[in-house]
Each structure stands twice: as structure tokens, then as C-alpha cells.
mmCIF file of the C-alpha atoms, coordinates in Angstrom:
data_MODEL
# 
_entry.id   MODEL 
# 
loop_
_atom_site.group_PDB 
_atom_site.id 
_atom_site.type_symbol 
_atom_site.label_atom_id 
_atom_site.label_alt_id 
_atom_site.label_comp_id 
_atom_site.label_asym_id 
_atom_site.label_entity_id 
_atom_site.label_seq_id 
_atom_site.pdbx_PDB_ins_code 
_atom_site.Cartn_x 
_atom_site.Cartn_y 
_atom_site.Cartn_z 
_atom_site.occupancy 
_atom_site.B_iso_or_equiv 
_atom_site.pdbx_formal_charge 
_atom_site.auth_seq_id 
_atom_site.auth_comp_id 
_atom_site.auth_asym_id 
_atom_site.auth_atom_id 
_atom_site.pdbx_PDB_model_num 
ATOM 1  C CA . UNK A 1 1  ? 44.462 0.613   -38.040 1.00 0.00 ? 1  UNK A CA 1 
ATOM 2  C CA . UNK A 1 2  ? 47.290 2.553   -35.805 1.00 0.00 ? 2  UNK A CA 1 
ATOM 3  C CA . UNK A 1 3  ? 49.890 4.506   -37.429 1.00 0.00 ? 3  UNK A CA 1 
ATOM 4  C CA . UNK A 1 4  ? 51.499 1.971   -39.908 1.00 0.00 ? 4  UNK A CA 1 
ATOM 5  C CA . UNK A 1 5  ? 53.673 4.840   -41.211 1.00 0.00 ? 5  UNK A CA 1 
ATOM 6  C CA . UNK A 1 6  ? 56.823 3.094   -39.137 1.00 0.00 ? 6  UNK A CA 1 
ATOM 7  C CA . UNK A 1 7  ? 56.506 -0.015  -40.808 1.00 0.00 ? 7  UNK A CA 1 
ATOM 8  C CA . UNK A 1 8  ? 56.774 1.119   -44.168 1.00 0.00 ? 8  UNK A CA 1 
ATOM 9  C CA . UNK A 1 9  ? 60.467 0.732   -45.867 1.00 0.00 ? 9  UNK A CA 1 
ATOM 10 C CA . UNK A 1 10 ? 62.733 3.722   -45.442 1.00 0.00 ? 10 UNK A CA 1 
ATOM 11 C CA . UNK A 1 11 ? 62.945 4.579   -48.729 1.00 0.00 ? 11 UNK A CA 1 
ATOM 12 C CA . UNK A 1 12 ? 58.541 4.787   -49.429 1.00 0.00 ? 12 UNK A CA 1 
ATOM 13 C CA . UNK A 1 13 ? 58.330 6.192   -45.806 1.00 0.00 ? 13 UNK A CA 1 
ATOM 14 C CA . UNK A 1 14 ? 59.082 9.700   -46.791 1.00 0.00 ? 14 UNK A CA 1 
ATOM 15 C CA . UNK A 1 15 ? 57.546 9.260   -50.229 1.00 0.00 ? 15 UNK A CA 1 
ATOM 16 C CA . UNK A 1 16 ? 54.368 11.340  -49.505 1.00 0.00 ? 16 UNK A CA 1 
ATOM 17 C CA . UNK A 1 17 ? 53.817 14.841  -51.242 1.00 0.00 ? 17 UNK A CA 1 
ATOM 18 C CA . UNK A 1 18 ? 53.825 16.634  -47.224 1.00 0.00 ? 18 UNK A CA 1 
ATOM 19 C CA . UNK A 1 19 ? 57.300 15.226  -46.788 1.00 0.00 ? 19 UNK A CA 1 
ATOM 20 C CA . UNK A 1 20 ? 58.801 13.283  -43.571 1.00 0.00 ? 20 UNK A CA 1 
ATOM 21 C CA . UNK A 1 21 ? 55.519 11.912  -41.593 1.00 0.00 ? 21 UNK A CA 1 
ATOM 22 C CA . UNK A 1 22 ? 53.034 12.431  -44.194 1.00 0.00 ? 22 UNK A CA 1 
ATOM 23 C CA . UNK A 1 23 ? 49.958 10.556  -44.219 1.00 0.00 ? 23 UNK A CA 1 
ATOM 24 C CA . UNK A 1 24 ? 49.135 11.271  -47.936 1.00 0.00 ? 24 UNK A CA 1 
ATOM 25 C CA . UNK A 1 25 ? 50.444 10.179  -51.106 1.00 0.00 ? 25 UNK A CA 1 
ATOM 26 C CA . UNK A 1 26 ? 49.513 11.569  -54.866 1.00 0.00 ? 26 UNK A CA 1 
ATOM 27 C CA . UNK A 1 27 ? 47.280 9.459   -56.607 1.00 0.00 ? 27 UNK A CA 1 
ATOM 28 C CA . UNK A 1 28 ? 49.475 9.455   -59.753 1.00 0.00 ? 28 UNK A CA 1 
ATOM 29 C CA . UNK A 1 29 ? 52.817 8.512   -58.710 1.00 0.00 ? 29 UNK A CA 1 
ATOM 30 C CA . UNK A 1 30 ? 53.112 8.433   -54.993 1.00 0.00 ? 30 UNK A CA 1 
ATOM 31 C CA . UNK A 1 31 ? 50.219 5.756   -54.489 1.00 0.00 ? 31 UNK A CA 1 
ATOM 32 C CA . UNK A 1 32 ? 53.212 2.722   -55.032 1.00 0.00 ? 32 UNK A CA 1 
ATOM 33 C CA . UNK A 1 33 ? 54.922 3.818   -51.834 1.00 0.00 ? 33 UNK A CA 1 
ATOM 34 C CA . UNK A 1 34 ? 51.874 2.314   -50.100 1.00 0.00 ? 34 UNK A CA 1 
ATOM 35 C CA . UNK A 1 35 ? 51.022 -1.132  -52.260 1.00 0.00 ? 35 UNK A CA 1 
ATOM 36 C CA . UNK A 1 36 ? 54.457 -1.717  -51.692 1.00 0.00 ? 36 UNK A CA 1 
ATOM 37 C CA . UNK A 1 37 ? 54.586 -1.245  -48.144 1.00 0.00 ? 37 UNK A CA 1 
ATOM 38 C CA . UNK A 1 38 ? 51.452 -3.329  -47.271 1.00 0.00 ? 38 UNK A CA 1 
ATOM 39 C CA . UNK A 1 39 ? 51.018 -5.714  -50.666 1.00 0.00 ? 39 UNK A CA 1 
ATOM 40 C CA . UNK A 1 40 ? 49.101 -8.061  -48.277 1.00 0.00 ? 40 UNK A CA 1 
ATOM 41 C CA . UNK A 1 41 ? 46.027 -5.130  -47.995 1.00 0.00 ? 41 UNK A CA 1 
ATOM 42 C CA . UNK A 1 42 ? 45.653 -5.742  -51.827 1.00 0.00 ? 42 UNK A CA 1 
ATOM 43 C CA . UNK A 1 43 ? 44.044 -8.475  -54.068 1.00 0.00 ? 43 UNK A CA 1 
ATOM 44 C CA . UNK A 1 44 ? 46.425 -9.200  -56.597 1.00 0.00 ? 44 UNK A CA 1 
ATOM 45 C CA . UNK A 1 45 ? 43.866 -10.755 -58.667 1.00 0.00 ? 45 UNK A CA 1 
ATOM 46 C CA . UNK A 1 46 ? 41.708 -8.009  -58.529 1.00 0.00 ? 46 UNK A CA 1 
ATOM 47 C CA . UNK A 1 47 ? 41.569 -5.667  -61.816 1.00 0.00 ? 47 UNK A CA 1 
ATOM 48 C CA . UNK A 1 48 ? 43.222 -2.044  -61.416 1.00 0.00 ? 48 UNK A CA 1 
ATOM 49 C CA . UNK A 1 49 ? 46.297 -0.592  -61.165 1.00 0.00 ? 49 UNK A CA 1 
ATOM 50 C CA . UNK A 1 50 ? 46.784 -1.233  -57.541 1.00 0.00 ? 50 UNK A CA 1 
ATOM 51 C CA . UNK A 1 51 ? 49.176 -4.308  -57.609 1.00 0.00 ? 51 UNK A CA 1 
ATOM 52 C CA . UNK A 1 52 ? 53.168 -4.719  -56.810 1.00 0.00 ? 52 UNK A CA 1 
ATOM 53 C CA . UNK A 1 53 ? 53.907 -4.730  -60.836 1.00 0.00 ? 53 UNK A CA 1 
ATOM 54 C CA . UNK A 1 54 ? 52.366 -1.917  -61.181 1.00 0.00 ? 54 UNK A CA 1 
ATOM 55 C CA . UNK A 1 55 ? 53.625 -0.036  -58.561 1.00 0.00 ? 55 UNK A CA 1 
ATOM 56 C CA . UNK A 1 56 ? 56.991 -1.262  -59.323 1.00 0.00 ? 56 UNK A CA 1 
ATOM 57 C CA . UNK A 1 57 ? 56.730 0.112   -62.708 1.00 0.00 ? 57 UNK A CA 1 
ATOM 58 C CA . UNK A 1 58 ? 55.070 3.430   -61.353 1.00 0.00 ? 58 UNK A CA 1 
ATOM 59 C CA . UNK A 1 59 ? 58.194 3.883   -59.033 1.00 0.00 ? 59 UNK A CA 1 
ATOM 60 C CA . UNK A 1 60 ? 61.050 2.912   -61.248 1.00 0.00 ? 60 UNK A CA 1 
ATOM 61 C CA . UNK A 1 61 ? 58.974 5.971   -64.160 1.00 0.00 ? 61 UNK A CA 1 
ATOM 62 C CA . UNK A 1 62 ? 58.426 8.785   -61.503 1.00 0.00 ? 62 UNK A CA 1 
ATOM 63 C CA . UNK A 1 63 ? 60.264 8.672   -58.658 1.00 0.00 ? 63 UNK A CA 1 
ATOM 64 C CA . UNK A 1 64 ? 63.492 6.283   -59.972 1.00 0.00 ? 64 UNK A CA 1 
ATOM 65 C CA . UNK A 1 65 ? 65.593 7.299   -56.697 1.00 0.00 ? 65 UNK A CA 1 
ATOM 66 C CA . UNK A 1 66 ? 63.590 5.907   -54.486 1.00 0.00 ? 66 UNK A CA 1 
ATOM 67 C CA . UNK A 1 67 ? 62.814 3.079   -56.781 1.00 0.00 ? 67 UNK A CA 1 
ATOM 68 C CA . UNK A 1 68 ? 66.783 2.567   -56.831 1.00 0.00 ? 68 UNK A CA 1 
ATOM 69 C CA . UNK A 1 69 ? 66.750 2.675   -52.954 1.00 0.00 ? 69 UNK A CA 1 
ATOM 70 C CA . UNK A 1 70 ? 63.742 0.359   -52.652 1.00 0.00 ? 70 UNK A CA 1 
ATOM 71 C CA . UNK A 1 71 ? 65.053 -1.902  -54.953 1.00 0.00 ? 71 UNK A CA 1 
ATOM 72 C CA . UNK A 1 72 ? 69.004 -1.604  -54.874 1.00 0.00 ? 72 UNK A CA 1 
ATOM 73 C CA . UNK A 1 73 ? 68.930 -1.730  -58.364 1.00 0.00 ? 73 UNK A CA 1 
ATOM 74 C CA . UNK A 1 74 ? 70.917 1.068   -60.963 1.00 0.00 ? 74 UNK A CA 1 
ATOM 75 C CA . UNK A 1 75 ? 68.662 2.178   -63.617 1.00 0.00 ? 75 UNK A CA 1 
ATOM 76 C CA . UNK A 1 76 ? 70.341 3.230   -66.733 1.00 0.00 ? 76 UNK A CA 1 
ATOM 77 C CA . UNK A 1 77 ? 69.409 5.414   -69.502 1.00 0.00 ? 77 UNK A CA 1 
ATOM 78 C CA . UNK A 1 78 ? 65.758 4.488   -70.823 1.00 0.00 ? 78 UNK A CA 1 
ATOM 79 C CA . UNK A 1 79 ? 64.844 2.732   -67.677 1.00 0.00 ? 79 UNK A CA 1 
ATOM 80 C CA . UNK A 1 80 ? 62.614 5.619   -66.318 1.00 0.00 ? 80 UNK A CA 1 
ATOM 81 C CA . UNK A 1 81 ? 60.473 8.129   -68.113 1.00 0.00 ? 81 UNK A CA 1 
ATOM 82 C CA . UNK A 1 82 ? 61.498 11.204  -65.162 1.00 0.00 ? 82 UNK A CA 1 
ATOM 83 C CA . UNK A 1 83 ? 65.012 10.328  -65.107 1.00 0.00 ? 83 UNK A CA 1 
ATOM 84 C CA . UNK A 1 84 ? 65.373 10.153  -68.848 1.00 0.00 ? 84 UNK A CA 1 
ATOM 85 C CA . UNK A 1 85 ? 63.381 13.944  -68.978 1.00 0.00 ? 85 UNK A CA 1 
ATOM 86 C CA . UNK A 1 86 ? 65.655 14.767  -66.131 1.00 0.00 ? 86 UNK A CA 1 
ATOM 87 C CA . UNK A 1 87 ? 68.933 13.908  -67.820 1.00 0.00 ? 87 UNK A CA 1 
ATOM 88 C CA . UNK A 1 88 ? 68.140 15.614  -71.335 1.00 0.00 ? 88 UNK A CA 1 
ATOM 89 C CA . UNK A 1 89 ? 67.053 18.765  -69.308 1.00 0.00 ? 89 UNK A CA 1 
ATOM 90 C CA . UNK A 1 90 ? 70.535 18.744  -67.735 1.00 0.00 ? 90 UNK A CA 1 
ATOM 91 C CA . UNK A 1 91 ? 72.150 18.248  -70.990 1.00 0.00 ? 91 UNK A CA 1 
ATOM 92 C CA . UNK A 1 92 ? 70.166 20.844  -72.960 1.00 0.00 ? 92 UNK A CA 1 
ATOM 93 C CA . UNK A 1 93 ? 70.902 23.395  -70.004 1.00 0.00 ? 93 UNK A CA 1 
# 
């Protein structure tokens, strides 16, 4: 397969749980970073979690910067589960 790591978008490039040049991605959240990257790997037809509207909606609930820098797209309050937490933690603080 090569090292498809450089052909993955910026923003799901350094997505993995090691960091910058990581190979691995967590299973719960991190796996969009590479159904995104290479949506033409995986049968969109097939059952499962692993398709694009899926992943979006993973992304955009834990990890909404990236989502926003994948995307280009502001989420606001109630768009994503982590940034929601994120912003009542800063407000309870």
C-alpha cells in the first residue's frame, strides 16, 4: 500500500492519537480521519459505521476543530457534543 499518510488532508493528517506521522487512529473518534481521507477504500452500501456520514458526524461530535478545518464550516453552540462539554466546563470554571 506505501505510506498514504501524505495524501491525507492536512487537517485528518495529524489526527492520530501518536501525533504528527502517526500511523494509528482510536477506534472511537479518530477512525473518520481515515474514511475521509480514502472514501473510495469503503463500500458505502455496506452496513457499519464506516461511511463519509458517519464519519462526518463522528468528527463534527469529537474532534469539532478539525471538523471546522476539514470542512471550513463554524459550528455553533449544540453542533458538537465535545465542544458543547468544552464550553460549559469553561463557563462553570
Amino acid at each position: 500500500m506505501g505510506d498514504l499518510l501524505p495524501l491525507m488532508p492536512e487537517p485528518l493528517r495529524h489526527m492520530g492519537e501518536g501525533g504528527v506521522g502517526c500511523r494509528w487512529y482510536e477506534e472511537d473518534c479518530e477512525w473518520p480521519a481515515v474514511v475521509l481521507s480514502f472514501p473510495d477504500r469503503f463500500d458505502p452500501d455496506e452496513p457499519g459505521p464506516d461511511n463519509e456520514v458517519t464519519a462526518l458526524k463522528t468528527l463534527k461530535n469529537w474532534k469539532p476543530g478539525v471538523y471546522e478545518q476539514f470542512t471550513g464550516e463554524t459550528l455553533g453552540p449544540g453542533d458538537s457534543y465535545m465542544r458543547d462539554r468544552d464550553l460549559e466546563r469553561t463557563a462553570t470554571a
